[in-house]
N, C-alpha and C positions, 0 to 999 in steps of 0.2 A: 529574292522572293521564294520562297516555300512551294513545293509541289501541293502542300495540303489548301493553298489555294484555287490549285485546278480543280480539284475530285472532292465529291461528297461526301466528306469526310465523315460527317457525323450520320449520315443512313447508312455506312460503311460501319459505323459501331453501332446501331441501332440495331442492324439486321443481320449481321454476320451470326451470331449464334446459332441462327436461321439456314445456315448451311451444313452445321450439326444436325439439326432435324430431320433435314432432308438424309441425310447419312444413316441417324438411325432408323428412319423408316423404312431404310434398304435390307438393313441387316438383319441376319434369321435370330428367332428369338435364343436359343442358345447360345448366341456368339457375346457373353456377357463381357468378356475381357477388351471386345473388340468396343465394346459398348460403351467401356468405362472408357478407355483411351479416345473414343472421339468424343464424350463431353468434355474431357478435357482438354483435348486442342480446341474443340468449341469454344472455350471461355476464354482461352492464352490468346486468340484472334483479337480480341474485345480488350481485351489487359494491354497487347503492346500497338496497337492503334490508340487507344486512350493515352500512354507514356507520347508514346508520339504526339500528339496531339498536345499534351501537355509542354512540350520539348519547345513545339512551337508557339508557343499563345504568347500572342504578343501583348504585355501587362500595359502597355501603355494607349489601347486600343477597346481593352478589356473584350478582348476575340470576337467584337463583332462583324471581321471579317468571314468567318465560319458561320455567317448566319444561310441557313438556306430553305427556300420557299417556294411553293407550287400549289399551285389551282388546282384543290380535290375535289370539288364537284358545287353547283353553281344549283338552288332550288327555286324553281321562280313561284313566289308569293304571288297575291293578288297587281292586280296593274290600275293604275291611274286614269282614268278615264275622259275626264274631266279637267285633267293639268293643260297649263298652257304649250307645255311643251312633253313631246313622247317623252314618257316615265313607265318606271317596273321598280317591282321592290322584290329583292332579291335574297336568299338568306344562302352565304357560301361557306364552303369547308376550305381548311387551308391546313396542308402539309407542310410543316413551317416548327423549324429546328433551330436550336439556338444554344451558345452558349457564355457563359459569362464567369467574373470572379466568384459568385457565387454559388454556381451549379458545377462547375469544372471539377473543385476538389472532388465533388462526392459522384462524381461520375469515374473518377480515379478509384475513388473507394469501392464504387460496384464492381469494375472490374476486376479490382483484387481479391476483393473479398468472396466473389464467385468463383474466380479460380482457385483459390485456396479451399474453400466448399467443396468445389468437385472434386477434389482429391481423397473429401471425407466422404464419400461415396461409398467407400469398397464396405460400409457397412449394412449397403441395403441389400438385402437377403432375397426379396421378392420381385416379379415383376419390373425389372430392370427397364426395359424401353419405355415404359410408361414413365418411370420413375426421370428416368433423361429429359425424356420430350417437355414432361412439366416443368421441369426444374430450368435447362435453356428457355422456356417461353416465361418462366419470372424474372428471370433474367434479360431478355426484352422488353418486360413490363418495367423493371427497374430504372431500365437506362432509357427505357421513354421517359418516365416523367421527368427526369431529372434535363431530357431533351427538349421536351414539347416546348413548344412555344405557343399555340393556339389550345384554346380551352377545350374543346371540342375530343381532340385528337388527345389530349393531355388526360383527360376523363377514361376512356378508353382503353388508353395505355396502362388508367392506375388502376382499372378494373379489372382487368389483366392478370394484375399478382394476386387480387382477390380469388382469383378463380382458381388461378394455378394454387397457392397456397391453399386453398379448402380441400383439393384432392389431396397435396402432400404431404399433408397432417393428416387426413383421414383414412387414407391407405395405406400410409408409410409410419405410421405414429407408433405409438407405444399403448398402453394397457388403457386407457381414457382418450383415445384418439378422434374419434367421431363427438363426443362431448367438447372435445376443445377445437376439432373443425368447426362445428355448430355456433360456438359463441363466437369466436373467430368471423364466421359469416353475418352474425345479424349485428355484432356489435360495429364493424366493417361497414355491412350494409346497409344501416342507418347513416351514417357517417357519407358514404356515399351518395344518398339520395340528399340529403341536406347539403352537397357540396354541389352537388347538379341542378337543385334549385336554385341555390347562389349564381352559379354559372349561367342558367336560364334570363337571371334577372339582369346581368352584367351583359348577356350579347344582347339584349331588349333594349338596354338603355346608353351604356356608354359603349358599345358596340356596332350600334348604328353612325351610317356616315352616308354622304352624298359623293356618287363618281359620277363626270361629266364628258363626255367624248360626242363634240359635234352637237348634235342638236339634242340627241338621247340623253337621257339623265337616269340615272341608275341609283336607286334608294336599296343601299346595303346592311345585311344585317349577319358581323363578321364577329367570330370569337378568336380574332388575332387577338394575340396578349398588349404584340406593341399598340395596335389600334388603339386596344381599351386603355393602356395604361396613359398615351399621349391625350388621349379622348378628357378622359377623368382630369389631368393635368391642368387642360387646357381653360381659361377660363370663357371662354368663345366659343365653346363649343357646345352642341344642344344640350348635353348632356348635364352643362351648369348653366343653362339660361334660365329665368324664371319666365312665365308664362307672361309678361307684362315688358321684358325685354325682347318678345317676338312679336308682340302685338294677337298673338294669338293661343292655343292651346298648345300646351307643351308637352308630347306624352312619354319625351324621352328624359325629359328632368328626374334626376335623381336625388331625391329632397335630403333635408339633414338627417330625418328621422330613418330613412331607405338607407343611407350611407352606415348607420351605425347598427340597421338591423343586417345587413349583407357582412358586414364586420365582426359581428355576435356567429351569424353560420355558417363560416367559414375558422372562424374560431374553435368550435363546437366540431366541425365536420374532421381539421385535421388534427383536433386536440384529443381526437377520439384514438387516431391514427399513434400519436404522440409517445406515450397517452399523456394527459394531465388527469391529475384524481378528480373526479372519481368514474372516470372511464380508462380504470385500468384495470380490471376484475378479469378481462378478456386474455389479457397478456400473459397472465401468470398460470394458463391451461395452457398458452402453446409453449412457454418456456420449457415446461415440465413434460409434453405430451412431443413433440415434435421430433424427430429423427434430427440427429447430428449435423449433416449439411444443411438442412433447412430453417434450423434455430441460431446455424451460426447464420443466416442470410437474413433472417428476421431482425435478430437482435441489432445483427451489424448494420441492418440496410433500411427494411422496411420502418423500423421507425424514425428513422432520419427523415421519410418520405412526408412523415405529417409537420417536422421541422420544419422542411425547404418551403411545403407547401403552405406555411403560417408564416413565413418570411416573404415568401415570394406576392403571396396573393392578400395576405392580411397584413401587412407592414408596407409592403410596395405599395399597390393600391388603393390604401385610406391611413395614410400617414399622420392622420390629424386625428382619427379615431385610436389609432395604437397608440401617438400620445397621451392621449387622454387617457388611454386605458394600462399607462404606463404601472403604474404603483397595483391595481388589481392583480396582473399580468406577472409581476414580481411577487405578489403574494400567494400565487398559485403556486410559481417557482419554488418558495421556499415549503409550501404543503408539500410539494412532489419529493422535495429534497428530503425532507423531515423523517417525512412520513416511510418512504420508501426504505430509508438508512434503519427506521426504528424496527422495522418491521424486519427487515432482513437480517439486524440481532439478535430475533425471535427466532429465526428458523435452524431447525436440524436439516432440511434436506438441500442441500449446495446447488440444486437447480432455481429452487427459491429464492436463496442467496441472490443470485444472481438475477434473478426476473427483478424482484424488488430494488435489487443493486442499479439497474436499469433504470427504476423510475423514477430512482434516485438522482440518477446521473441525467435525464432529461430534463431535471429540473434546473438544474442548473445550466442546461440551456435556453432556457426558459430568463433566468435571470439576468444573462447576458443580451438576449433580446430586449427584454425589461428594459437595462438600463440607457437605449436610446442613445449612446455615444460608441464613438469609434472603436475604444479598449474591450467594452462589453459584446459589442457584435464580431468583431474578430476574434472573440472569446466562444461566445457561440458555437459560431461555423466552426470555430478549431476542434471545439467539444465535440463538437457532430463527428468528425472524422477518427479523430481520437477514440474517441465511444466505440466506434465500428470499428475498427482495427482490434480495440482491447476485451470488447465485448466477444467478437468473432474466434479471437485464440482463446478466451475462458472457456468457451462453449467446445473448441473443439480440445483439449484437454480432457473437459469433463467428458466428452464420449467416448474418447481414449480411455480413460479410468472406469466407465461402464462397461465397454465391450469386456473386460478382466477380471473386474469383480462384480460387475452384476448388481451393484447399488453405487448408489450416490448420497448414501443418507452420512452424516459428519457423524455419528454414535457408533458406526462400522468400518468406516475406514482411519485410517493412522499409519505411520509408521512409512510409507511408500518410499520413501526417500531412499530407504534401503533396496529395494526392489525396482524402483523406476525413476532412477536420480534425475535423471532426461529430463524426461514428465516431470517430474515433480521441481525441478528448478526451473521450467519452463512456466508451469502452476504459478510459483512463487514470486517471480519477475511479472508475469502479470498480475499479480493482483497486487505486486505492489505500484503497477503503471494506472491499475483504478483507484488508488488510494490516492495518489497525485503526488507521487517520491519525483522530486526535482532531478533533471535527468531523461525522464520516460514522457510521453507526450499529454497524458494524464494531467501532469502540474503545470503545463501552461494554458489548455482551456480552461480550471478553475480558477487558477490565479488570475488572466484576463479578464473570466468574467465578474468575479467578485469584485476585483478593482475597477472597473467598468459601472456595478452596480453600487460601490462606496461612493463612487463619485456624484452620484444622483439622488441616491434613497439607501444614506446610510446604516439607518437601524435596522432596516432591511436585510445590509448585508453582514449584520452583526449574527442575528438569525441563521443565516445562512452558512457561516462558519461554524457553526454550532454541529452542521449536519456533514462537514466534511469532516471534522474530528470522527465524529459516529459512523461515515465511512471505513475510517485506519483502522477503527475496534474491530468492527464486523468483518471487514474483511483480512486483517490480520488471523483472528481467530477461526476462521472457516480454511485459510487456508495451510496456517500452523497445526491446525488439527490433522488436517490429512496429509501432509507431509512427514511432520516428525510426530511424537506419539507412542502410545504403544501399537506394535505391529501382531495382527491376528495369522494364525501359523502357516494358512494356507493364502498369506498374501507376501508369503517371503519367495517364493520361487514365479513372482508376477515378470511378464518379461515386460519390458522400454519399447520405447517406440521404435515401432519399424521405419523405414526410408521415408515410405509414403505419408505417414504422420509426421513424422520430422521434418519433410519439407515445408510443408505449412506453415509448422510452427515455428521456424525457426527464419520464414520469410514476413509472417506477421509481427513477428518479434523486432526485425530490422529495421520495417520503417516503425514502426513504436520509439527506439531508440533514437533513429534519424529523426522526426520530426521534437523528439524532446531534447536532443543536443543541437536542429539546425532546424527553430522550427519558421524561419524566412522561406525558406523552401515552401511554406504553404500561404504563410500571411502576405506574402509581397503578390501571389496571383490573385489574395482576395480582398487586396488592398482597394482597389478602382471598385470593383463592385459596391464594398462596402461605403466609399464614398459616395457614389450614388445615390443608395439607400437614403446616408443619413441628408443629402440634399434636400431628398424626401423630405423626411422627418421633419426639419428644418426649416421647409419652406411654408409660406401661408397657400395652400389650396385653396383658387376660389372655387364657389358654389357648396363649401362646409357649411 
């Protein structure tokens, strides 16, 4: 048996960043070198507990041994007065961590993908301890949610990056920085308030439960996940009785109509997150406005966040509404894909490129959900991870090729290959891992997912090829352009990347390759989970 089943292993990676903070709150504000070296052991804490952790998960259990839970605080509602027996109705909080084939990947990805981040640091000029402090605490907002198990505390945690993120764009940005915090916040902020309504309604109804100890009877009202999602499951439970199978009123029935409007705002809440068009207008001021570490954490992370949360809580939860809503859901998919690709053919400035490249690439996570079977949802989650790995080294390239020349526009640069072969064949190798060259991790989320989605809603994914071709164009030619070309005179004595940029790049490069030559390494931990799911799927839910 594993030590990692004695100790808390996962408030051990929740909170550890946590002792970075503490660190630089100690240190004088001139000690920036000392600054930069303890964010970065800050993240590498988090990075090799996560491998570890990984090391250990046992696939045939799907780690629900690593679940762990505790009583945060207990609010007493109104009391029963009139019951036959002592009653209280109780609404409690629960510190309640979890993980599974599902969330595991991308909690691997946060880890890395933050340490690799902190190492793009060395380009923030200003305000250094502020600039740490926020950026470890998005990083605990990160790997909560992907943590959380209770709704409550899962809220909280995702609010978190909102917060952190509006400073680090706003202070730390570029020439539109406070413009692209701003929408950043409200378009965010809506998104949140419609996911906390949902939430509201879900501890209301399939949330509630009855605990009994001796003669006391305790009327609870719990935003455990497991609670709510056995609750909703169950067909005996209040939650699906109709008011004629209790012989009285039922205020915890959650009708058909409730089931598919809680399925619509939770749709809408992390589709915002996502994004799916046409809530993606937001995205495309932080691609462009954000500082180098924080756009590789965004691209790479934060929008996976509206992913897991559209799998976890719209797919898990109303398995009968996401059926249904299977063919719309794919249609979005192929907007996202389309649109994203067309548009990113249009653009000269290569941060563009790539925000739109993004929305492109969501989309096809998207399709792989769509398609409701096994090849398509393993396509997904693959794409999820893939994306953050591939997304995170574009981004940090391109800041690499800004801090030198000073633009990133495709009509200014060329030629670099002579001046920064590095870069520039690091450039190249990824972007051909986003165009899905077989080999690189790229070609096995879309291949999964598209075959996933052929299998169900073919013309669909007829469509949908259409938009990875328009991928290979777009991104061939943004990045052929600034590679080879002609070269302007003051971009011949550009120097390659230093240590510190190299390491990143050449460690997000690695698993890029590794999971496109051995990518069982990811699909066999998220094997279980995903059966699971499609159990869900699959099954007839009573009280639909």
């Amino acid at each position: 048996m594993s030590i990692l089943n004695d100790i808390p292993i996962l408030s051990f990676i929740l909170f550890s960043p946590l002792l970075g903070i503490v660190v630089l709150l100690a240190l004088p504000h001139n000690r920036s070198n000392w600054m930069k070296k303890t964010v970065v052991v800050a993240t590498l804490i988090p990075l090799v507990l996560s491998f570890w952790l990984y090391s250990e998960y046992d696939k045939q259990q799907d780690g629900s041994v690593f679940d762990e839970q505790q009583s945060w605080a207990d609010i007493p509602l109104n009391k029963e007065t009139q019951a036959a027996v002592p009653s209280e109705f109780k609404f409690t909080l629960q510190y309640e961590l979890g993980v599974d084939g599902l969330s595991l990947p991308l909690l691997l990805l946060t880890t890395i993908v933050a340490a690799m981040a902190s190492l793009a640091v060395i380009q923030v000029k200003k305000r250094w301890k502020a600039f740490f402090i926020w950026f470890l605490l998005l990083e605990i907002g990160i790997l909560g949610v992907f943590l959380a198990r209770d709704l409550f505390l899962f809220f909280i945690l995702f609010e978190i990056t909102l917060i952190a993120m509006y400073f680090l764009i706003g202070i730390w940005g570029y020439f539109n920085r406070e413009r692209a915090a701003n929408q950043f916040l409200i378009y965010n902020g809506i998104g949140s308030a419609i996911m906390l309504i949902a939430f509201v309604i879900l501890v209301n109804t399939a949330g509630f439960r009855m605990d009994q100890i001796g003669d006391q009877v305790s009327f609870l009202y719990s935003g455990s996940y497991s609670n709510i999602f056995h609750n909703l499951a169950d067909s005996g439970a209040w939650v699906n009785l109709a008011p004629e199978q209790m012989g009285t009123v039922n205020p915890f029935l959650m009708t058909h109509t409730m089931q598919w409007t809680l399925f619509i705002l939770l749709l809408v809440a992390f589709g915002i997150k996502l994004p799916i068009f046409p809530f993606h207008t937001w995205m495309l001021k932080v691609h462009t406005e954000a500082p180098t570490a924080i756009v590789m954490v965004h691209s790479g992370l934060l929008l996976k966040m509206g992913a897991y949360g559209l799998l976890r809580f719209g797919l898990l939860l109303f398995p009968e509404q996401a059926r249904a809503f299977a063919i719309p859901l794919a249609a979005l998919g192929v907007i996202n894909l389309l649109y994203g690709a067309l548009l990113a053919l249009r653009q000269q400035e290569f941060k563009l490129v790539l925000a739109y490249s993004s929305i492109s690439h969501m989309g096809i996570v998207l399709l792989g959900l769509a398609a409701m079977n096994e090849i398509g949802l393993q396509g997904a989650v693959f794409q999820l991870v893939s994306h953050g790995l591939v997304s995170a080294l574009l981004f940090l390239v391109v800041g690499s090729i800004y801090e030198r020349t000073g633009t990133t526009d495709l009509r200014e640069l060329g030629g670099l290959a002579r001046s920064m072969p590095f870069v520039s064949g690091v450039l190249l190798t990824a972007g051909l891992a986003s165009l899905g060259l077989p080999g690189l991790s790229g070609f096995i989320g879309e291949f999964l997912s598209l075959l996933g989605l052929f299998e169900s809603q073919r013309w669909l994914s007829v469509a949908a090829a259409v938009g990875i071709i328009l991928t290979a164009v777009y991104m061939l030619r943004a990045v052929l352009k600034i590679t080879f070309g002609l070269q302007r005179e003051d971009y011949t004595a550009l120097k390659d990347a230093r240590l510190i940029e190299a390491i990143p790049m050449i460690v997000l490069l690695a698993f890029i390759v590794l999971l496109g030559c051995f990518p069982s390494v990811l699909t066999d931990t998220t094997q279980l989970g995903i059966d699971g799911l499609l159990d869900q799927l699959l099954a007839t839910r009573a009280g639909g």
